[in-house]
N, CA, C and O atoms as a Tripos MOL2 file, in Angstrom:
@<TRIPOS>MOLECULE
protein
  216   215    54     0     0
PROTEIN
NO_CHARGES

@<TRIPOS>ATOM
      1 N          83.6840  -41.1550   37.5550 N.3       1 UNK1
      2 CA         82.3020  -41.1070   38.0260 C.3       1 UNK1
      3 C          81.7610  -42.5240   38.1820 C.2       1 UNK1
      4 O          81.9510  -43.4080   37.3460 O.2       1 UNK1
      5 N          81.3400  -42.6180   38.8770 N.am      2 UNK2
      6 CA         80.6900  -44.4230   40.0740 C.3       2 UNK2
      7 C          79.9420  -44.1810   39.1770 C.2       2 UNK2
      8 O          80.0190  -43.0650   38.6630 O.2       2 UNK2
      9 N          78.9260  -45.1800   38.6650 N.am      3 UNK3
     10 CA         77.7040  -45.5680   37.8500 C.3       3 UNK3
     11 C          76.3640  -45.4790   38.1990 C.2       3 UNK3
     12 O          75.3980  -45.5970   37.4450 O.2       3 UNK3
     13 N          76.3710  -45.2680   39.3670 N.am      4 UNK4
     14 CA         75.6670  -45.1290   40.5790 C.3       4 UNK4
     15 C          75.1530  -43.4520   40.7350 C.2       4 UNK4
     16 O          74.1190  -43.0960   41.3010 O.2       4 UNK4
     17 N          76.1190  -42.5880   40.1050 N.am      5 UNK5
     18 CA         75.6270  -41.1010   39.9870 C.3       5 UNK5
     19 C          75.8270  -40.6610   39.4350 C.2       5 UNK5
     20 O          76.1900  -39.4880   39.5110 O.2       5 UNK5
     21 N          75.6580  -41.6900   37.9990 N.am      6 UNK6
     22 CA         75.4980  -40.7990   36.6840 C.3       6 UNK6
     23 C          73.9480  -40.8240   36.4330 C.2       6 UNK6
     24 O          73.1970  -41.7370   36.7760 O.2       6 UNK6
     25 N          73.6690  -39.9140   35.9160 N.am      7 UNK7
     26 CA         72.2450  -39.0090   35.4260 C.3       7 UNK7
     27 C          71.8310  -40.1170   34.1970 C.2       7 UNK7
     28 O          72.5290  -40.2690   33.1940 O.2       7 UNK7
     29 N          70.6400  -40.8200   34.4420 N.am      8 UNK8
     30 CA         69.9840  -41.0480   32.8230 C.3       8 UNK8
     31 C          68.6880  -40.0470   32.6860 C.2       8 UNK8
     32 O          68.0570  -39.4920   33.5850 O.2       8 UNK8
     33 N          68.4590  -39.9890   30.9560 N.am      9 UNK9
     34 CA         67.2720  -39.4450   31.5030 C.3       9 UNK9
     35 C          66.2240  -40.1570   30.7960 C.2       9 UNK9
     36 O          66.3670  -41.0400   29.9500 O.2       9 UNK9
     37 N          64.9290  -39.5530   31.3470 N.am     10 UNK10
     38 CA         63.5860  -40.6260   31.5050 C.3      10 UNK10
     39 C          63.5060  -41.3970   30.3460 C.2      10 UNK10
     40 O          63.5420  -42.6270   30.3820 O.2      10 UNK10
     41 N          63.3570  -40.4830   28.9000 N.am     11 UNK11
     42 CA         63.2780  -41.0640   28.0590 C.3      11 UNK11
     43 C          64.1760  -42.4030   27.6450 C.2      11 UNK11
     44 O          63.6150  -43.4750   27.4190 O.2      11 UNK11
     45 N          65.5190  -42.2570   27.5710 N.am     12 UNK12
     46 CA         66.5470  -43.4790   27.9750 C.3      12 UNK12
     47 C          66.1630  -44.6310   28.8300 C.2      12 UNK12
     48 O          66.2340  -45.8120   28.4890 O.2      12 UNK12
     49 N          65.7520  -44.1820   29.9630 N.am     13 UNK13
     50 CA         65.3570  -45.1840   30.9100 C.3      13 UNK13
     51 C          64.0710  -45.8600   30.7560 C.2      13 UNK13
     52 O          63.6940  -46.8830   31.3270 O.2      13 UNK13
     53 N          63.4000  -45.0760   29.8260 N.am     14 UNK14
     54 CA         62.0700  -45.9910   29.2010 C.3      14 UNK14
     55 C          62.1400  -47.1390   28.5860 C.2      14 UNK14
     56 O          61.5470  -48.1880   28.8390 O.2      14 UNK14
     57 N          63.1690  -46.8030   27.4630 N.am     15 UNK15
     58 CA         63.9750  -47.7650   26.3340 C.3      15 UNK15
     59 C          64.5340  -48.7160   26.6010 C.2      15 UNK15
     60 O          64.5100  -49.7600   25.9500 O.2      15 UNK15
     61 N          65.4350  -48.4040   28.1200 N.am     16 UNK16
     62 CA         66.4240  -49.7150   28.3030 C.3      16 UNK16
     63 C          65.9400  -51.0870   28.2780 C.2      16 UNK16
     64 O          64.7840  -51.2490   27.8880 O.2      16 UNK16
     65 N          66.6890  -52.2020   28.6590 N.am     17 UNK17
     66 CA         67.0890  -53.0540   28.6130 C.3      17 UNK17
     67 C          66.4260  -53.1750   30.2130 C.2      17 UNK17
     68 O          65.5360  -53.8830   30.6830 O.2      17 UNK17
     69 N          67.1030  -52.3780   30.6510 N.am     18 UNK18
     70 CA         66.6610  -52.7850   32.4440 C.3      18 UNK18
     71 C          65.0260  -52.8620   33.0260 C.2      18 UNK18
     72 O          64.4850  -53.6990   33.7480 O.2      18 UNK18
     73 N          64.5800  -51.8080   32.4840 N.am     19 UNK19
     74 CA         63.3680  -52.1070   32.4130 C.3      19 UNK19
     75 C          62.2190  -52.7800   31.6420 C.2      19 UNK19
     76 O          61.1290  -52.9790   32.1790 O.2      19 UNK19
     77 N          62.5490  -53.2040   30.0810 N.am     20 UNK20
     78 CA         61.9090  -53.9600   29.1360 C.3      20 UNK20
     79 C          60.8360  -54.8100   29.6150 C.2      20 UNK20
     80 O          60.0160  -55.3390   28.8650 O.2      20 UNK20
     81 N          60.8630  -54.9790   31.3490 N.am     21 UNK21
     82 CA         59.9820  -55.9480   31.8010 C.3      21 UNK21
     83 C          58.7890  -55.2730   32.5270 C.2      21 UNK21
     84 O          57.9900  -55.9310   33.1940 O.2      21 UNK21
     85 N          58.7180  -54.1150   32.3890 N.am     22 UNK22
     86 CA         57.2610  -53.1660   32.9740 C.3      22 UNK22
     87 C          56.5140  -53.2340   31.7910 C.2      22 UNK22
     88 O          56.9370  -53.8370   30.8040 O.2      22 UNK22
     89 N          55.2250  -52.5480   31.8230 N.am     23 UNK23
     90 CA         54.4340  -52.3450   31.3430 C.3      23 UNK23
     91 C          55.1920  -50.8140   30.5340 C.2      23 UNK23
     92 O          56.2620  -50.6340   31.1140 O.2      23 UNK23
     93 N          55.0130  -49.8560   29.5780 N.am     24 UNK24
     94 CA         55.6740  -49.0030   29.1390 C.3      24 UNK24
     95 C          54.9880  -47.3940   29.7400 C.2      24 UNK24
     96 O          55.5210  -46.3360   30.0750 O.2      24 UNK24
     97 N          53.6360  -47.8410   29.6650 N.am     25 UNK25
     98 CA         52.7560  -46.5060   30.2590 C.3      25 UNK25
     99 C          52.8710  -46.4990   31.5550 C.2      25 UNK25
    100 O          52.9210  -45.4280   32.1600 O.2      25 UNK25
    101 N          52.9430  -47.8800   32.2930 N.am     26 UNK26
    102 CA         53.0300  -47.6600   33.4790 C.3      26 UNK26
    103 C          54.4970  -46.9380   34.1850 C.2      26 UNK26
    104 O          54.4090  -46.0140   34.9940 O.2      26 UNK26
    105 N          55.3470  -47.3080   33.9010 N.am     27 UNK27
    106 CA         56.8920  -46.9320   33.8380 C.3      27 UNK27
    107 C          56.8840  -45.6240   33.2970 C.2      27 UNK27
    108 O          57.4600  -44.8550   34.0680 O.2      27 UNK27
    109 N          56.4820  -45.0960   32.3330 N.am     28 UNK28
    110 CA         56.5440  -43.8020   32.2920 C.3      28 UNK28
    111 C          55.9970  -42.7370   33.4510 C.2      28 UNK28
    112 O          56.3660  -41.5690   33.5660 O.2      28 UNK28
    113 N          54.8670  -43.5470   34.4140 N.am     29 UNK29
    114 CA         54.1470  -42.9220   35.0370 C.3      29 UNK29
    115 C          55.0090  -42.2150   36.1580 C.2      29 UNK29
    116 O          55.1650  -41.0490   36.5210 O.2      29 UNK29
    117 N          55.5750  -43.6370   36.6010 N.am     30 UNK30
    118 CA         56.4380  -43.4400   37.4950 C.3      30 UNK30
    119 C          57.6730  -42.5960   37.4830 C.2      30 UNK30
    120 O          58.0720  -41.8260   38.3570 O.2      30 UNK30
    121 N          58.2800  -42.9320   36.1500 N.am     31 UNK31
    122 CA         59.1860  -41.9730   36.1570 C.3      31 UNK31
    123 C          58.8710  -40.4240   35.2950 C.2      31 UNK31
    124 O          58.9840  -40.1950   34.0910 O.2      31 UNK31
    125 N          58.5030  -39.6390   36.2510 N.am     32 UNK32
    126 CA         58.0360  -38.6020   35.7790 C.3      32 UNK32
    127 C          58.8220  -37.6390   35.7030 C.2      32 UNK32
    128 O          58.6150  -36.7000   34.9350 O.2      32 UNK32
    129 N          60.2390  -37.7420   36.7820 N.am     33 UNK33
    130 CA         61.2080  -36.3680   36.7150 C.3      33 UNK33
    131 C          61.8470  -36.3250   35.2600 C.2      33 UNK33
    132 O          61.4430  -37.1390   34.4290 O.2      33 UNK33
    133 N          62.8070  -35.4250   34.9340 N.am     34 UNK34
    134 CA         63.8180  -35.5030   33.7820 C.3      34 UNK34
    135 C          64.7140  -36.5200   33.5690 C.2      34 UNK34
    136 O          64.7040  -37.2600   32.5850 O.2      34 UNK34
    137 N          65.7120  -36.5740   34.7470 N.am     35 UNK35
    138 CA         66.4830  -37.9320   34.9020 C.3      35 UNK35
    139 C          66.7240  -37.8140   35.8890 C.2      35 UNK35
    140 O          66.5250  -36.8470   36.6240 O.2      35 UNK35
    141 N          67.5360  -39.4610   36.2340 N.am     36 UNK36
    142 CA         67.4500  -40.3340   37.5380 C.3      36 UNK36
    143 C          68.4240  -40.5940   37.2870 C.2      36 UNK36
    144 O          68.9300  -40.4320   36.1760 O.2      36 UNK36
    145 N          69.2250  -41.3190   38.7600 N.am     37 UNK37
    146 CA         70.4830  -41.7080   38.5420 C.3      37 UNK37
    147 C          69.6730  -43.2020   38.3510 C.2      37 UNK37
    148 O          68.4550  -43.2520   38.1780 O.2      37 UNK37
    149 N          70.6620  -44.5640   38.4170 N.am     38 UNK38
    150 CA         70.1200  -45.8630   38.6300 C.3      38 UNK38
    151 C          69.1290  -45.9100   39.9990 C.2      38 UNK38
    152 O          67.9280  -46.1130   40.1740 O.2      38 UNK38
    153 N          70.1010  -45.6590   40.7370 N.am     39 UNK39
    154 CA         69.6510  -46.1400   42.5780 C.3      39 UNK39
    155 C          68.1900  -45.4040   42.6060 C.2      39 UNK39
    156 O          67.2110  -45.9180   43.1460 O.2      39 UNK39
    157 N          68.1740  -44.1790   41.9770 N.am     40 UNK40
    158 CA         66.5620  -43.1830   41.9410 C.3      40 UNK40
    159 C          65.6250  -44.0450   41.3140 C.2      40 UNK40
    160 O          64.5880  -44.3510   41.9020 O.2      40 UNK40
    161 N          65.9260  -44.5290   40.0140 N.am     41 UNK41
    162 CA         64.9770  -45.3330   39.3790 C.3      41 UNK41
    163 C          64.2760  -46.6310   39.4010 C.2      41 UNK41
    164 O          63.1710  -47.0820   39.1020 O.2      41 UNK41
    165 N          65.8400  -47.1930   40.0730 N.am     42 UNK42
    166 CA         65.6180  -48.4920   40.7050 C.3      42 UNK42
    167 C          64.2200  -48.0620   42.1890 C.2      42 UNK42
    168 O          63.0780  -48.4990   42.3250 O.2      42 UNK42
    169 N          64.8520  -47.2720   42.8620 N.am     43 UNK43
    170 CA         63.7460  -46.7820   44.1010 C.3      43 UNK43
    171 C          62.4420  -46.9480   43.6770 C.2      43 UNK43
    172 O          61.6810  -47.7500   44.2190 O.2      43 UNK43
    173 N          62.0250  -46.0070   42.4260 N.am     44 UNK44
    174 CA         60.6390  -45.5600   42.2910 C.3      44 UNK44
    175 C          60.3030  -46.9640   42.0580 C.2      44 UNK44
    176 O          59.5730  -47.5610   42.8490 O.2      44 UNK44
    177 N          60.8750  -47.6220   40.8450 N.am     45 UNK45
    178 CA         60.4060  -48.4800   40.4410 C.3      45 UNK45
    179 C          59.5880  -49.8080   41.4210 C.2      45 UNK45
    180 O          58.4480  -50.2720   41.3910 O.2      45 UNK45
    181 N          60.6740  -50.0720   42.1590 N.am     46 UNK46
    182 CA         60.4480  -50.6700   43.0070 C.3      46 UNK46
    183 C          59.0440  -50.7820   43.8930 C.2      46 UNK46
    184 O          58.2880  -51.7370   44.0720 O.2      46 UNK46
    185 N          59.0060  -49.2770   44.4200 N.am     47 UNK47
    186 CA         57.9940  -48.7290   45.4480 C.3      47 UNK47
    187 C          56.8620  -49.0010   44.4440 C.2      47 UNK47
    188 O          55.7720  -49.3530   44.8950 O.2      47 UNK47
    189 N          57.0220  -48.8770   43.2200 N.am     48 UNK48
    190 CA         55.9090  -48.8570   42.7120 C.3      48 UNK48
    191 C          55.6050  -50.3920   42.0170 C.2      48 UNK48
    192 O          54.4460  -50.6930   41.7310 O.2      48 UNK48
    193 N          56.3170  -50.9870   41.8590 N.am     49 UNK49
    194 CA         56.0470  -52.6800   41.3700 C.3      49 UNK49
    195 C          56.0720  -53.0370   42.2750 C.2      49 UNK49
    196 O          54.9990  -53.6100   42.4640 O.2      49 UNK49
    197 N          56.9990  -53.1300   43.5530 N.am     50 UNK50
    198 CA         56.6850  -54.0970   44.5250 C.3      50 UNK50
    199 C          58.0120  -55.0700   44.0200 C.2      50 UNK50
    200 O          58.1400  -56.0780   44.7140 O.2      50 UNK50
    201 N          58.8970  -54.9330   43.0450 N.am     51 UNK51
    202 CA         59.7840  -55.4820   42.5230 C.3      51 UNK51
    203 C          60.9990  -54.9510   41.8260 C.2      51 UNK51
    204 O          60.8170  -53.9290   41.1650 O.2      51 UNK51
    205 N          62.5770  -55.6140   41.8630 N.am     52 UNK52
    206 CA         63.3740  -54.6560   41.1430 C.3      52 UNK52
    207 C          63.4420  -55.5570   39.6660 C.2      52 UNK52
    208 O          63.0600  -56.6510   39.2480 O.2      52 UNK52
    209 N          63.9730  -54.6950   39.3110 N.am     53 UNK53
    210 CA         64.0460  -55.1460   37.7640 C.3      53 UNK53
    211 C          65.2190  -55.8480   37.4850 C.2      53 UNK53
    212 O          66.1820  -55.7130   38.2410 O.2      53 UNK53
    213 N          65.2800  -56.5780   36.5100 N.am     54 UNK54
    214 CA         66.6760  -57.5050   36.2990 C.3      54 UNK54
    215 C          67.5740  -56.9460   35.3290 C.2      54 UNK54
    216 O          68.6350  -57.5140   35.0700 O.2      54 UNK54
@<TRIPOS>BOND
     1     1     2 1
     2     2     3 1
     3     3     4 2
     4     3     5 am
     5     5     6 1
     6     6     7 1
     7     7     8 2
     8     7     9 am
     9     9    10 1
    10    10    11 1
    11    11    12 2
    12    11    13 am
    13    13    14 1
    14    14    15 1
    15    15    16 2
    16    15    17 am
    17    17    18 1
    18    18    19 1
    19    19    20 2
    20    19    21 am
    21    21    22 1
    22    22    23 1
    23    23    24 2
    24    23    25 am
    25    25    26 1
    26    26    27 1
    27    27    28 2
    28    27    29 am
    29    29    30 1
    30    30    31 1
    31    31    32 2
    32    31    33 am
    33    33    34 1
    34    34    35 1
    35    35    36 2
    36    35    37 am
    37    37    38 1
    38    38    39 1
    39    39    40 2
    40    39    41 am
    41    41    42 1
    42    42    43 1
    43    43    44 2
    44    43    45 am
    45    45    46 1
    46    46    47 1
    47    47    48 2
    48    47    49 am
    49    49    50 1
    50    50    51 1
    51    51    52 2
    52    51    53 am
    53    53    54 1
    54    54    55 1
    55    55    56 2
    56    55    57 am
    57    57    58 1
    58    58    59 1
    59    59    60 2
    60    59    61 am
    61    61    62 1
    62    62    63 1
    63    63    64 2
    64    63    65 am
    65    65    66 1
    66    66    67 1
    67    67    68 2
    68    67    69 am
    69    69    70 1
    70    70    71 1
    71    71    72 2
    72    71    73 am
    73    73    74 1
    74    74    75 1
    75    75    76 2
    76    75    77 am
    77    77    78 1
    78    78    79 1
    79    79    80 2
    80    79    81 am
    81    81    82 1
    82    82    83 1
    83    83    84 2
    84    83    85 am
    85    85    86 1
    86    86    87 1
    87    87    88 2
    88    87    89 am
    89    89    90 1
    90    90    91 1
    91    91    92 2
    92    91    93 am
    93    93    94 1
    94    94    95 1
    95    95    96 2
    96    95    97 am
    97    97    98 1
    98    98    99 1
    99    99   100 2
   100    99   101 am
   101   101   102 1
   102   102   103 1
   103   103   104 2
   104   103   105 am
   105   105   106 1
   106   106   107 1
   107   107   108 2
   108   107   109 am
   109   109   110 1
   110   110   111 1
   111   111   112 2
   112   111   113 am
   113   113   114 1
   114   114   115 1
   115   115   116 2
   116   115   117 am
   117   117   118 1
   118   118   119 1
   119   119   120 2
   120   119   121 am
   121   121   122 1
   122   122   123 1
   123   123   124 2
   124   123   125 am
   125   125   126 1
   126   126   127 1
   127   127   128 2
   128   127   129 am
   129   129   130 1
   130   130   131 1
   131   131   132 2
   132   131   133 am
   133   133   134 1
   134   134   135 1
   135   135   136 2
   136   135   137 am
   137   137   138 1
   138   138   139 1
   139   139   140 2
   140   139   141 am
   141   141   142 1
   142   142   143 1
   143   143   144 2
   144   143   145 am
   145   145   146 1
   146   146   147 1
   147   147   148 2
   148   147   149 am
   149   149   150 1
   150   150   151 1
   151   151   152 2
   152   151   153 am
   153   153   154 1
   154   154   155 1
   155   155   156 2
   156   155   157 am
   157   157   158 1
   158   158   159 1
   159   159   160 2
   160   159   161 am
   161   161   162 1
   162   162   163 1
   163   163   164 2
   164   163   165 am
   165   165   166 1
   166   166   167 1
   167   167   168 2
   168   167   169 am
   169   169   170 1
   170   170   171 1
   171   171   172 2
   172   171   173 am
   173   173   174 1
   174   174   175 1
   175   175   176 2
   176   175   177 am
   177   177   178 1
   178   178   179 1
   179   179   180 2
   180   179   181 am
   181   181   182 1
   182   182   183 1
   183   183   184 2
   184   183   185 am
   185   185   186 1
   186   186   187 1
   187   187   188 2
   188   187   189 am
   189   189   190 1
   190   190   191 1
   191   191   192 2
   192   191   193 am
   193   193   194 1
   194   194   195 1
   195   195   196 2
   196   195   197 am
   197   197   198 1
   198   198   199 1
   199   199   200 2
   200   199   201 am
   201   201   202 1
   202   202   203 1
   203   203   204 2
   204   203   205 am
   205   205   206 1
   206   206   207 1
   207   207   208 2
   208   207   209 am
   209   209   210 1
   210   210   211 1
   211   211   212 2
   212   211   213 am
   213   213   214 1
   214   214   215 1
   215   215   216 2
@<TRIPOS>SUBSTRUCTURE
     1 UNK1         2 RESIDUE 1 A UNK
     2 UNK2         6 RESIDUE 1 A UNK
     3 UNK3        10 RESIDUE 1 A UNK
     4 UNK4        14 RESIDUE 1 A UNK
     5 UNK5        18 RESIDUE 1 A UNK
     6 UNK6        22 RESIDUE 1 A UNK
     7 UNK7        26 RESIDUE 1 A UNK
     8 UNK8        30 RESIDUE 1 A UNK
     9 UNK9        34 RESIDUE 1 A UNK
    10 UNK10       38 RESIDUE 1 A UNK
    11 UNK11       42 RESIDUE 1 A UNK
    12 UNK12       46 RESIDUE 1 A UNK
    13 UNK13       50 RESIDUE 1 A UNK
    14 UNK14       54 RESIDUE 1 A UNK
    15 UNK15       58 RESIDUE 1 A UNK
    16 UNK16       62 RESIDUE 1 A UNK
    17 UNK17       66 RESIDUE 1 A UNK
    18 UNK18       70 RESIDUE 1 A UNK
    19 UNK19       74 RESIDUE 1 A UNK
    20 UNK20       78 RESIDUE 1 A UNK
    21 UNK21       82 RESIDUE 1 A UNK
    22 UNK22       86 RESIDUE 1 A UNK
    23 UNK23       90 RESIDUE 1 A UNK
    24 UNK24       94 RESIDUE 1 A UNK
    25 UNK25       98 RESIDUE 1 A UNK
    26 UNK26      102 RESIDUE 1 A UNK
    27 UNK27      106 RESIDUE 1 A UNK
    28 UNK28      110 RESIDUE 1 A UNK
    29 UNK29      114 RESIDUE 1 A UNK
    30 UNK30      118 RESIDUE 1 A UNK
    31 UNK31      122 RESIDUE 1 A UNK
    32 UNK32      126 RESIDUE 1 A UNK
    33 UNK33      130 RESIDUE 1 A UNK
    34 UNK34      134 RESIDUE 1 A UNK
    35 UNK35      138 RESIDUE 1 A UNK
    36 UNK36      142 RESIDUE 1 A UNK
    37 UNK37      146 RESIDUE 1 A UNK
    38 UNK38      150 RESIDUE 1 A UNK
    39 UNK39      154 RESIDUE 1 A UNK
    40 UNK40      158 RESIDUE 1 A UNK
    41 UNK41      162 RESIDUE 1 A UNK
    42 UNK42      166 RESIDUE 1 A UNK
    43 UNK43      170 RESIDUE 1 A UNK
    44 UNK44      174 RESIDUE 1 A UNK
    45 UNK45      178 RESIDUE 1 A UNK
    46 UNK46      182 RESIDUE 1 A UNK
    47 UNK47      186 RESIDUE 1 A UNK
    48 UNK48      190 RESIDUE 1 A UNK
    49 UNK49      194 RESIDUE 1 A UNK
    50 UNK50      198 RESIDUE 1 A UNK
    51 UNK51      202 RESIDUE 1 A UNK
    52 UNK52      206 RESIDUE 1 A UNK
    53 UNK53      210 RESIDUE 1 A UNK
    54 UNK54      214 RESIDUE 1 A UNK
């Protein structure tokens, strides 16, 4: 399985590392489904910062 379409889910993706650089309420906002693959989260995120995350 590519890394790319494996499933995290929200809560995980709150926590990470990858995102540590949002705001925490705001990032939750956004990610509102259950889970995302990367490329999904990376998307929202994006659309919604205006930026990807490092």
């Amino acid at each position: 399985m590519d890394k790319k379409s494996k499933t995290y889910t929200r809560e995980a993706l709150l926590r990470s590392k990858r995102y540590a650089g949002y705001q925490k309420d705001f990032l939750a906002a956004v990610l509102c489904k259950p889970e995302y693959t990367l490329a999904e989260a990376d998307k929202a995120v994006k659309a919604f910062f205006g930026k990807e995350g490092d």
